[in-house]
N, C-alpha and C positions, 0 to 999 in steps of 0.2 A: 111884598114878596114878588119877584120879579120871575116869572118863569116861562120859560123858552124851550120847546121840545119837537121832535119831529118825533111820531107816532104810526102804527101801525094797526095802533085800534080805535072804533071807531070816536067819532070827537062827541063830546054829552055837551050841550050848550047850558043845560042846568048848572051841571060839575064847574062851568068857567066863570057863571054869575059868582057861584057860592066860593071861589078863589081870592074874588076881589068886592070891595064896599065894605068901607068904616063910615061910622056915625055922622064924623065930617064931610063926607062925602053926597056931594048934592047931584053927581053924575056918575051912572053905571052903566056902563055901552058894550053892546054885544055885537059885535060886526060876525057872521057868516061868509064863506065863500063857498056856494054848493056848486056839485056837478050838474051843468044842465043841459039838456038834451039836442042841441044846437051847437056850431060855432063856423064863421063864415058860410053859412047857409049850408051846409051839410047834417044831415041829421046823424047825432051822434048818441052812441049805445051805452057808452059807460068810457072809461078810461083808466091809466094804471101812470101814477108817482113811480118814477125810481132817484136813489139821494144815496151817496154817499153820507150815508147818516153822522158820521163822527164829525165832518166837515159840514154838512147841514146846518148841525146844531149850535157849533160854535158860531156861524152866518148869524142863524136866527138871534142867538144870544146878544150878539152885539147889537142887531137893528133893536132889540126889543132893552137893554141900556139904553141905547139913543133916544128913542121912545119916551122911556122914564126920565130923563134929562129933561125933556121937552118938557114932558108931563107934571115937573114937580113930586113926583109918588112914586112909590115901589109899587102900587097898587096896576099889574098888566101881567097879563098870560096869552102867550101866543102859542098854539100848535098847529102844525102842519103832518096833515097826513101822508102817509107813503103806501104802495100796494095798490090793489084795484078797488076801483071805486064806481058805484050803480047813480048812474041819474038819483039825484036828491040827496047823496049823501054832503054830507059835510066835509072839504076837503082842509080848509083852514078855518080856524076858529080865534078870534081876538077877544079880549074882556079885558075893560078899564075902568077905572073910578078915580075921582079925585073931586077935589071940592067945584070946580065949573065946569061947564059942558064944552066950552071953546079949547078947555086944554086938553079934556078926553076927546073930541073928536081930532083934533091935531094928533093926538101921540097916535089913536085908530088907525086913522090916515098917512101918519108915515111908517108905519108896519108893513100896511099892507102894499105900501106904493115901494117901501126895499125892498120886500119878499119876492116882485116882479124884476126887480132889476139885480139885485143880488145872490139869493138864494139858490145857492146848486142841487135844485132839484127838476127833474126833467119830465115831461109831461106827454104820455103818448095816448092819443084818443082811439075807440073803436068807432065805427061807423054804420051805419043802417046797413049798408051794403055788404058787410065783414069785412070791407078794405080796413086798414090799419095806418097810424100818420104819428111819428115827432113833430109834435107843436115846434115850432120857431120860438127858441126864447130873447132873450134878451141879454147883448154881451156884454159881462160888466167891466164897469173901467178899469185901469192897475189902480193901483193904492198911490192916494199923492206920493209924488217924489220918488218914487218904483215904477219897476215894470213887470208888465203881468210876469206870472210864472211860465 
């Protein structure tokens, strides 16, 4: 079961184990993304997702298909959270299983590495100071053979 969601509550890493692993399955990999209190040497308070959710989701879906391609299995759940978020929470959450560990770290690894370059969701941090910052993300490219919108 392949499931792909952007989320507004918070992420259970227990709930993403217990989604994925059958019998077969000799690798169950739990990748975390938390907030953490740092970034480019500024100390930072917490921060706040915002995503056109309906477009979000369809993003995530596809990378997290790709994923499964890679993967061999339907066995992968990806969530991204949206809203504000405290140091330590969990902002994305990945869980995979499949029979060896070089295809579950691969399909991990390309979730999370589109979700930086694809996923239209935007990231603004607070800071020790109470200043306030849009991260810089990452522009993604048109679709072969098109141009962006």
């Amino acid at each position: 079961m392949i499931r792909a969601e952007v989320v507004e509550d918070p992420i259970d890493p227990s709930v993403l184990l217990g989604l994925v692993g059958e019998d077969e399955d000799g690798a169950v990999l739990l990748f975390l993304g938390v907030v953490r209190d740092h970034n480019d040497g500024r100390p930072v308070r917490g921060l706040r997702y915002e995503a056109y959710v309906e477009m979000a989701t369809e993003v995530l879906r596809a990378i997290a298909d790709e994923a499964a391609g890679r993967l061999g299995t339907d066995r992968l759940v990806v969530l991204h959270r949206v809203g504000v978020l405290e140091i330590g929470d969990v902002s994305v959450g990945i869980a995979v299983s499949s029979p060896h560990r070089a295809e579950a770290f691969e399909a991990s690894r390309h979730v999370i590495e589109e979700i930086k370059k694809r996923l239209p969701v935007w990231k603004e941090e607070e800071y020790a100071d109470g200043n306030r910052d849009w991260v810089a993300g990452i522009s993604p490219a048109p679709p072969p053979g098109g141009e962006s919108p």
